[in-house]
C-alpha positions in Angstrom: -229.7 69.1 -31.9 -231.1 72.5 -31.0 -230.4 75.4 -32.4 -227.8 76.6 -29.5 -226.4 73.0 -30.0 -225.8 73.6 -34.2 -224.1 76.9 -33.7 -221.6 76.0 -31.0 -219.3 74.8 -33.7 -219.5 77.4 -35.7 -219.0 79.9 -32.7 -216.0 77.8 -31.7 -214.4 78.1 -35.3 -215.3 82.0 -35.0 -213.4 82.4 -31.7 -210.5 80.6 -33.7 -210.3 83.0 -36.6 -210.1 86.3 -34.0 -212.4 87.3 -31.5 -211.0 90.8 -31.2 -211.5 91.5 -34.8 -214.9 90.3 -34.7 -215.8 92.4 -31.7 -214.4 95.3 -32.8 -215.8 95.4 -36.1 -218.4 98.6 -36.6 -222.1 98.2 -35.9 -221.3 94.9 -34.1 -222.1 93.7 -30.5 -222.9 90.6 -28.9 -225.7 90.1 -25.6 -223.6 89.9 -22.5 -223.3 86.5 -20.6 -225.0 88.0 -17.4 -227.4 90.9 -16.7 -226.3 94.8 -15.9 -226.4 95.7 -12.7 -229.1 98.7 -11.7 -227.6 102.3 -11.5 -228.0 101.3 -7.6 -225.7 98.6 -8.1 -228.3 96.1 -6.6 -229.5 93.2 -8.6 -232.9 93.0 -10.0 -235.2 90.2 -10.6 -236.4 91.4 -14.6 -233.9 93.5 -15.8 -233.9 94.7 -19.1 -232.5 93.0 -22.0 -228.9 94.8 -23.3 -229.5 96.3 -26.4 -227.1 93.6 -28.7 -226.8 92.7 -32.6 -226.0 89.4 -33.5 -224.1 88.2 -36.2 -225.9 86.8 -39.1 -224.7 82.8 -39.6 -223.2 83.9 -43.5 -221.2 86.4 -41.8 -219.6 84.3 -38.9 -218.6 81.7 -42.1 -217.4 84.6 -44.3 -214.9 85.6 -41.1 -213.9 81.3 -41.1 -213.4 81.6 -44.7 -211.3 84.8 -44.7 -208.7 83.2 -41.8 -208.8 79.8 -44.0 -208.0 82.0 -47.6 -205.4 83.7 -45.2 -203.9 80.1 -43.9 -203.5 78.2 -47.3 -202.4 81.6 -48.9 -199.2 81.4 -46.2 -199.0 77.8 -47.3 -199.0 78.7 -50.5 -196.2 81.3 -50.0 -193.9 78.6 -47.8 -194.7 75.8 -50.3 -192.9 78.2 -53.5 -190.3 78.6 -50.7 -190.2 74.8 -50.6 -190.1 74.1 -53.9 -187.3 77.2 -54.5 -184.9 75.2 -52.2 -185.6 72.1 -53.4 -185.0 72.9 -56.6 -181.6 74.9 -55.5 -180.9 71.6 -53.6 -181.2 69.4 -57.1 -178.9 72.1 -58.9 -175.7 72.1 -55.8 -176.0 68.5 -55.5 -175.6 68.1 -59.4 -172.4 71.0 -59.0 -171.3 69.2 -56.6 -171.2 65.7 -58.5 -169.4 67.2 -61.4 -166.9 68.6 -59.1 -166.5 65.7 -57.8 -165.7 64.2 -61.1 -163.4 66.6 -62.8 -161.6 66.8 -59.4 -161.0 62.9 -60.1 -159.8 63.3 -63.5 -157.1 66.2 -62.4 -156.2 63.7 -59.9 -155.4 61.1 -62.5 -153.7 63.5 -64.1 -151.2 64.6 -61.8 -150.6 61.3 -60.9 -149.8 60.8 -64.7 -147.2 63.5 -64.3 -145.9 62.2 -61.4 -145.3 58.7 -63.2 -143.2 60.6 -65.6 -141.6 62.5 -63.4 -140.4 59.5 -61.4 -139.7 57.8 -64.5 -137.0 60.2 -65.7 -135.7 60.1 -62.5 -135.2 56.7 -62.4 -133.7 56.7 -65.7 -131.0 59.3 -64.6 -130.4 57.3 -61.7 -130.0 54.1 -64.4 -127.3 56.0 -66.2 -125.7 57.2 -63.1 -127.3 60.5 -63.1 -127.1 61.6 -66.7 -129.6 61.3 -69.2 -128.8 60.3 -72.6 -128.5 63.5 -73.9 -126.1 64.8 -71.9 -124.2 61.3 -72.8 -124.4 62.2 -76.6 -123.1 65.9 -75.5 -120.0 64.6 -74.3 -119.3 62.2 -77.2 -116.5 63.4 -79.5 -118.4 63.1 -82.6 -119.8 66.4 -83.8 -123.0 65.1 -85.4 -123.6 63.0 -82.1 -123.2 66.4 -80.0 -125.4 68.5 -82.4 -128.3 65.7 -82.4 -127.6 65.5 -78.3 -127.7 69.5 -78.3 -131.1 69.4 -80.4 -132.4 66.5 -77.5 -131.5 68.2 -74.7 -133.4 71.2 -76.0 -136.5 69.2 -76.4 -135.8 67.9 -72.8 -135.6 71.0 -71.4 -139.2 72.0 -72.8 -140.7 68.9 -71.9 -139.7 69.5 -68.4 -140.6 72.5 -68.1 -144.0 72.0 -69.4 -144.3 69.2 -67.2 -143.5 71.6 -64.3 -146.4 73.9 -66.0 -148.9 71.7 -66.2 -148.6 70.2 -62.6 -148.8 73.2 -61.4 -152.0 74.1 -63.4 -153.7 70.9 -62.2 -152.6 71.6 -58.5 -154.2 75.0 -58.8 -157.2 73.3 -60.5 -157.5 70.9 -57.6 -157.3 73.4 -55.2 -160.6 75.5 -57.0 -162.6 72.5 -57.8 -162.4 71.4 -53.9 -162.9 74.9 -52.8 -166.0 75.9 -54.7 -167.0 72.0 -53.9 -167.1 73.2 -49.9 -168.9 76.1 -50.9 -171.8 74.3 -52.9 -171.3 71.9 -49.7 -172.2 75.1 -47.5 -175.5 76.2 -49.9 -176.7 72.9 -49.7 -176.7 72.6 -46.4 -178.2 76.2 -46.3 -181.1 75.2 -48.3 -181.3 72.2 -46.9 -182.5 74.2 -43.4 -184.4 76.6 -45.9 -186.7 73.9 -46.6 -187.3 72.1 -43.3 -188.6 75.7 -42.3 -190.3 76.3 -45.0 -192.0 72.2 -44.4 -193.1 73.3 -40.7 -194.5 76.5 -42.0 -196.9 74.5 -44.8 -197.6 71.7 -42.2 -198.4 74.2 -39.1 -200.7 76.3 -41.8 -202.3 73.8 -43.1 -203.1 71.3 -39.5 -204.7 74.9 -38.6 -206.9 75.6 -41.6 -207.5 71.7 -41.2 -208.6 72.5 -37.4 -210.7 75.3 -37.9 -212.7 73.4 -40.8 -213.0 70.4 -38.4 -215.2 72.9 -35.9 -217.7 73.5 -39.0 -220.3 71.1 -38.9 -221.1 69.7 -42.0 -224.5 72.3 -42.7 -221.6 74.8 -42.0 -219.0 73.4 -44.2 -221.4 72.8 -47.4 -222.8 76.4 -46.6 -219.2 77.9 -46.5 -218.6 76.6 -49.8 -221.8 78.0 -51.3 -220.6 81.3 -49.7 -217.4 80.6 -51.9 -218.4 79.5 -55.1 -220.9 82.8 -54.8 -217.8 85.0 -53.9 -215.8 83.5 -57.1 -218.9 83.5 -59.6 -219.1 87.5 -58.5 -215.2 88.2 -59.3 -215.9 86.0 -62.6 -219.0 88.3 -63.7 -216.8 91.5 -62.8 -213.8 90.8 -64.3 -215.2 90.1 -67.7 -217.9 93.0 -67.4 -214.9 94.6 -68.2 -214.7 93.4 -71.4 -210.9 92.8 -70.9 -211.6 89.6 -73.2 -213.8 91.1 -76.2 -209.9 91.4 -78.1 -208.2 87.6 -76.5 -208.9 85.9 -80.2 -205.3 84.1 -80.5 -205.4 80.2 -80.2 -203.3 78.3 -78.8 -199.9 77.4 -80.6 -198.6 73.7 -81.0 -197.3 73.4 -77.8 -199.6 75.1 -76.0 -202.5 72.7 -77.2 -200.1 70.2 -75.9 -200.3 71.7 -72.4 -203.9 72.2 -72.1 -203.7 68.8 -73.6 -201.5 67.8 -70.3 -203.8 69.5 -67.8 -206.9 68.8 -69.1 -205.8 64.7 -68.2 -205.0 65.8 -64.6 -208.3 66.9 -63.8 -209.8 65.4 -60.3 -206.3 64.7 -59.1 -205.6 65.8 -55.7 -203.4 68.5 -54.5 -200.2 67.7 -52.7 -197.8 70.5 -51.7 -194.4 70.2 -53.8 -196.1 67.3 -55.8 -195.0 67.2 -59.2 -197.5 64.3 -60.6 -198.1 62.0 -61.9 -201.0 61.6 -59.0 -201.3 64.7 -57.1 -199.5 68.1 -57.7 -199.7 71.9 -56.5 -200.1 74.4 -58.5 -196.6 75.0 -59.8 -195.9 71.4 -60.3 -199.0 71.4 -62.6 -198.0 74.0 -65.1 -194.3 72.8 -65.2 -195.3 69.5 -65.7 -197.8 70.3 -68.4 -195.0 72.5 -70.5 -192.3 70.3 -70.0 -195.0 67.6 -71.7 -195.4 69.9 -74.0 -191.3 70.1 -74.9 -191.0 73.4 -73.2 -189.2 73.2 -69.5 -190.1 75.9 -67.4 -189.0 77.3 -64.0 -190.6 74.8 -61.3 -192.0 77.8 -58.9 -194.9 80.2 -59.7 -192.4 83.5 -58.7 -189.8 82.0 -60.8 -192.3 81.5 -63.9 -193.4 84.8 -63.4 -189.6 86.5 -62.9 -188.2 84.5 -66.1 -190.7 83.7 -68.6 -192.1 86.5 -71.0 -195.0 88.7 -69.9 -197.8 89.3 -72.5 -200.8 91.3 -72.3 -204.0 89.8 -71.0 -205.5 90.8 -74.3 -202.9 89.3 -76.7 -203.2 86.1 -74.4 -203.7 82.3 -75.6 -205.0 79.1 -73.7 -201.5 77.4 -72.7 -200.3 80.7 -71.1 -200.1 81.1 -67.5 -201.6 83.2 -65.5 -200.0 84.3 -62.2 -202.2 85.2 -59.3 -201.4 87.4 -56.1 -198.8 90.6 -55.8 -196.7 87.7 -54.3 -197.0 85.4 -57.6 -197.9 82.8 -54.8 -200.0 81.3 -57.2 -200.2 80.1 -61.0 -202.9 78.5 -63.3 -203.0 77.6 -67.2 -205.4 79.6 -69.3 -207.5 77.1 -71.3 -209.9 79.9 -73.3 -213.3 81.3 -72.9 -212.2 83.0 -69.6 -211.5 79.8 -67.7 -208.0 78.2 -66.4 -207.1 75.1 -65.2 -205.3 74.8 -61.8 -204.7 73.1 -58.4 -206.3 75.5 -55.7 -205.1 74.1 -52.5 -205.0 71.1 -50.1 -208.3 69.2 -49.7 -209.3 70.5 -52.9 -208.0 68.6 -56.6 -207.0 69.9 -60.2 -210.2 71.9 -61.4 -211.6 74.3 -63.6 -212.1 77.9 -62.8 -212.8 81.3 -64.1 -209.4 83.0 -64.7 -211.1 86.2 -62.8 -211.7 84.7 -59.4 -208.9 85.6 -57.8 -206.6 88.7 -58.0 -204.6 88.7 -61.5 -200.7 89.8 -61.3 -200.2 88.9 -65.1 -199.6 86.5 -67.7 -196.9 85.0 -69.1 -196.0 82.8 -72.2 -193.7 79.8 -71.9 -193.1 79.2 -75.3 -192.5 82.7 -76.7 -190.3 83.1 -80.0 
């Protein structure tokens, strides 16, 4: 293939990402398709070539690899959306079971007290509409009225905490089935919730999926190069700063159990809202690996960073996680030395990293005291 014939791809992935950004970009230009007329307007048969600067190769795949970041980042941020509803979903549905169930045994209930209600009936209708106690009231012996007095007493309380109590379970019934309809409602809230959040992941990710598909293969191992460069600069930055020369705390029991966890996942692929055992993101990962490790944490990277404790990069420990992105759209375990463990995104698998290649929101500690 010549060399117009290798670069058609790649110009076809660049037209992709944006050809109005590309264009208007400073100190860029590209040759036009046809010649410029004379200042006569007539043709000519040599004109001169239009003054044009083309864009290096590494530069056209730097523009493909910013739109694909850009791509599995949104799929990043749909997917905790995912996950956030799916995990709502799991927590109405389990409401909604136990509604289910205490609304069943109030039910029993008041159908107890009905029994006994019916039953004293029946026994007043037996006796021809009075019950024994009001017999033994009308009986001429004194101790007879006194005991019948005493009954009656105890009759009167009995109904009238009958009446209580079926009135307590009516108004019990009527909650339970009410906030049952509501959980009813949420679900079916979240349920929609997730289905967008599903075509948002899917339509991002059949896009970055597209876009790489127009690299040839030269392209596509070049790109990567471009990105492991990229990463290996942010590493050497980030710890020119000397933000580790303090980080001297090991890991604690559990967290050795973690990094213990993740370590074993290595190579596996990753799935959006996969939770193991043979793919995961990058959420599923880390709660996985701590609830291994006898500490359940939130399932979404925004939720571990919203509810677990936040600690200091410098007091930080390998089994702490560190969240990535002013969004928290991302999450990785800290294993020591400056590296983490995590699931990047799809078509790559559970790999080891340096904890400074991407943008640091902060760290935070599943199994603080």
């Amino acid at each position: 293939m010549g060399r117009r014939g290798r670069s058609s791809a790649l110009a076809a992935a660049v037209a992709v990402v944006c050809a109005v950004t590309v264009l208007g970009a400073p100190g860029v230009a590209f040759a036009s398709a046809r010649p410029a007329p004379s200042p006569s307007g007539s043709p000519t048969s040599s004109p001169a070539p239009s003054p044009s600067v083309t864009l290096a190769p590494d530069k056209d795949l730097e523009a493909v690899g910013a739109k694909l970041d850009k791509l599995y980042h949104d799929a990043a941020v749909a997917t905790d959306a995912y996950n956030a509803a799916e995990e709502k979903a799991k927590k109405q549905s389990a409401e909604i079971v136990d509604l289910a169930r205490k609304i069943v045994a109030e039910q029993q209930k008041l159908d107890g007290l009905k029994d006994r209600a019916g039953a004293a009936a029946r026994e007043q209708y037996r006796t021809g509409g009075l019950p024994p106690e009001a017999q033994f009231m009308l009986s001429d012996d004194p101790q007879t009225f006194l005991d019948g007095a005493g009954r009656v007493l105890q009759g009167e309380r009995a109904t009238k905490a009958l009446i209580e109590e079926t009135a307590r379970i009516q108004r019990d019934l009527k909650e339970y089935a009410d906030d049952a309809a509501d959980r009813w409602r949420e679900l079916e809230a979240n349920r929609k919730e997730k289905a967008a959040a599903k075509k948002r992941i899917e339509q991002r990710i059949e896009e970055a999926e597209k876009l790489q598909s127009r690299l040839e293969k030269r392209q596509q191992e070049r790109l990567a190069q471009l990105e492991q460069q990229a990463a290996d600069r942010a590493q050497t930055q980030w710890l020119d700063t000397g933000i580790l020369k303090d980080v001297k705390a090991g890991a604690s029991e559990a967290g050795a159990k973690a990094v213990k966890f993740t370590t074993e996942q290595l190579g596996k692929p990753y799935v959006w809202g996969a939770e193991g055992p043979g793919s995961y993101d990058c959420s599923g990962l880390t709660s996985q690996a701590w609830a291994a490790a006898g500490h359940p944490i939130p399932r979404t990277s925004q939720e571990q960073w919203r509810q677990l404790k936040h600690v200091d990069v410098k007091d930080m420990r390998p089994g702490d996680l560190i969240i990535y992105f002013d969004d928290a759209s991302h999450v990785a375990m800290y294993v020591g030395d400056g590296a983490i463990i995590h699931a990047p995104r799809p078509g790559r698998t559970v790999t080891v990293a340096g904890a400074g290649t991407m943008p640091i929101l902060g760290v935070v500690r599943p199994d603080a005291s």
